[in-house]
C-alpha positions in Angstrom: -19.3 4.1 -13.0 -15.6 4.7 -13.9 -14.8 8.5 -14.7 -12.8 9.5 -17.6 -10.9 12.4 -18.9 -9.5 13.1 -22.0 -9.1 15.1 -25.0 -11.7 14.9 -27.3 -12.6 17.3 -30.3 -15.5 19.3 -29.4 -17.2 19.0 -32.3 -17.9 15.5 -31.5 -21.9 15.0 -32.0 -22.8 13.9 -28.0 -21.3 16.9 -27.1 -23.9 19.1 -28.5 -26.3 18.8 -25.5 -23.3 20.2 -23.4 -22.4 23.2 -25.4 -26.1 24.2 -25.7 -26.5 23.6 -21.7 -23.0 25.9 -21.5 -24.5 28.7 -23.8 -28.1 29.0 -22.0 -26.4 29.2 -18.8 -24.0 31.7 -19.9 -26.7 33.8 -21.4 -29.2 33.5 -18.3 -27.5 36.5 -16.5 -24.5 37.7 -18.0 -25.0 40.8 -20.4 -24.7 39.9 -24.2 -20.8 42.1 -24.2 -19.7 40.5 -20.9 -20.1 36.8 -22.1 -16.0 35.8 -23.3 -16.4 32.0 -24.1 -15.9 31.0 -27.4 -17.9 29.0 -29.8 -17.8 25.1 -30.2 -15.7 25.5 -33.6 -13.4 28.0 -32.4 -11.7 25.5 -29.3 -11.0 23.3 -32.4 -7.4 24.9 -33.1 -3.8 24.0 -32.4 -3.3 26.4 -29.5 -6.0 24.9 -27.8 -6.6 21.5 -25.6 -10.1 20.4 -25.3 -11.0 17.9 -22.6 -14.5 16.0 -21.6 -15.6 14.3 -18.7 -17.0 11.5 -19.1 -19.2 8.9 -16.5 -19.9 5.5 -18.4 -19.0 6.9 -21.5 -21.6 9.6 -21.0 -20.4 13.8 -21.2 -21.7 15.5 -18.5 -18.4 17.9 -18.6 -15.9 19.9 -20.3 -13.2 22.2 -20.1 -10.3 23.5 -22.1 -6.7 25.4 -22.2 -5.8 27.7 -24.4 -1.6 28.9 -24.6 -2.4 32.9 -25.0 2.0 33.2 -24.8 4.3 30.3 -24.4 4.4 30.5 -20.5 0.9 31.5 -19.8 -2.4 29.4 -20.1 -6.0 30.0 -19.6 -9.0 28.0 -19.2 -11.8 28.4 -21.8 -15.3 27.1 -21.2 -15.4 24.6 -18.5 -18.8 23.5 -17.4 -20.7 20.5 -16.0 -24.0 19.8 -16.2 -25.9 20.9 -13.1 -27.7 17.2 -12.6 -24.0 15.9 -12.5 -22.5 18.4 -10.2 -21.9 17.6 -6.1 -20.1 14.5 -6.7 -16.0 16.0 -7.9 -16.3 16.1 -11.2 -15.7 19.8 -11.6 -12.5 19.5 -9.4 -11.4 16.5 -11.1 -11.9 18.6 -14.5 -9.8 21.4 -13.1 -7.5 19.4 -12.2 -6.7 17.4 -15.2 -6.4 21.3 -16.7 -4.0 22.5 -14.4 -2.0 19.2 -14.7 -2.1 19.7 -18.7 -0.9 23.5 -18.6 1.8 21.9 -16.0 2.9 19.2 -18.0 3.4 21.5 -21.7 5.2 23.9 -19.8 2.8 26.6 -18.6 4.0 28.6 -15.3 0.7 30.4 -15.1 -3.0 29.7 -15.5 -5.4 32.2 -15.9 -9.0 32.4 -16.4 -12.2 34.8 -16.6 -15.4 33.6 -14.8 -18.7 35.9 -14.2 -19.5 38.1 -10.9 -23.2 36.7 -10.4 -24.5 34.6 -8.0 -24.5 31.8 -10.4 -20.9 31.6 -10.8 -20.1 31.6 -6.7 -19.6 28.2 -6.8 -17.1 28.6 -9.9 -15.0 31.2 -8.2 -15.1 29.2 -4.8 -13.7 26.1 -7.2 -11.1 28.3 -8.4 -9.5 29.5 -5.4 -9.8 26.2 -3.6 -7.6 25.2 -6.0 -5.1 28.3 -5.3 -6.4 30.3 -8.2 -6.4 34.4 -6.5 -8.0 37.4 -8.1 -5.9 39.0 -10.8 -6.3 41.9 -13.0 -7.5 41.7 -16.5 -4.9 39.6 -18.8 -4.2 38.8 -22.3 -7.0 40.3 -24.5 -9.5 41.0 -22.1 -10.1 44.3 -20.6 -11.6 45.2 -16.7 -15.7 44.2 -16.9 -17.8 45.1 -14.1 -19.8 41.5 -14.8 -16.0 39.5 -14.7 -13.6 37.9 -12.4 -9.8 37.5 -13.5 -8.2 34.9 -11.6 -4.6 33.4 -11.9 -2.3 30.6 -10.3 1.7 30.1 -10.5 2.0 26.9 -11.8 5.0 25.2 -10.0 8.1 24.7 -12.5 9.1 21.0 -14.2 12.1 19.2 -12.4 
């Protein structure tokens, strides 16, 4: 089945099931004041590019970047469904971020992910992709249940 990406609003209908599958995860182990993503109608601004992944015109993931200063990105609630995961689609999704934030002019990329065991895989994405542990950035301040990780994005020729 041919694999898409592309920016959708995420307040499109299908992508309820997603968003609900992001929150329960998010809530199964993370303390309540450690948990940083935002809610569906908040990633509907101007600041902010919101991306889906989609197999046969079906969701199974999403991910979006958010300009916190006009050289700096970060990546706000990425998440695939854990019957579609094993098969690239979380790299491809990263990777359609990163070459967003490249292409309006981002030289870094940052992003806040969860210590637990559930997000190992997450964190192991990340720095695959050249993303390295970073203090606390932007808003966010050090959390004993959070990751900070950043990459230098190379520069436009």
């Amino acid at each position: 089945m041919d694999v898409v990406i592309g920016r959708e609003s995420p307040l499109a209908k299908d992508l309820a099931p997603l968003f609900e599958r992001h929150t329960a995860d998010m809530h199964a182990d993370t303390p309540p004041e450690s948990i940083h993503m935002l809610p569906r109608a908040a990633l509907e601004r101007p600041e902010i590019a919101f991306f889906v992944l989609r197999e046969g015109g079906v969701p199974l993931g999403m991910g979006a970047v958010k300009r916190i200063a006009p050289d700096h990105g970060e990546i706000k609630s990425m998440h695939v469904l854990a019957e579609a995961r094993g098969r690239g689609h979380s790299r491809r999704l990263l990777t359609a971020l990163i070459a967003h934030a490249q292409a309006e002019g981002m030289a870094r990329l940052s992003l806040e992910t969860g210590v637990q065991p559930t997000f190992i895989a997450a964190r192991a994405l990340y720095a695959r992709a050249g993303f390295v542990e970073c203090a606390a950035f932007g808003d966010y301040r050090p959390d004993p249940n959070s990751v900070f990780m950043t990459i230098d994005l190379p520069g436009r020729d």
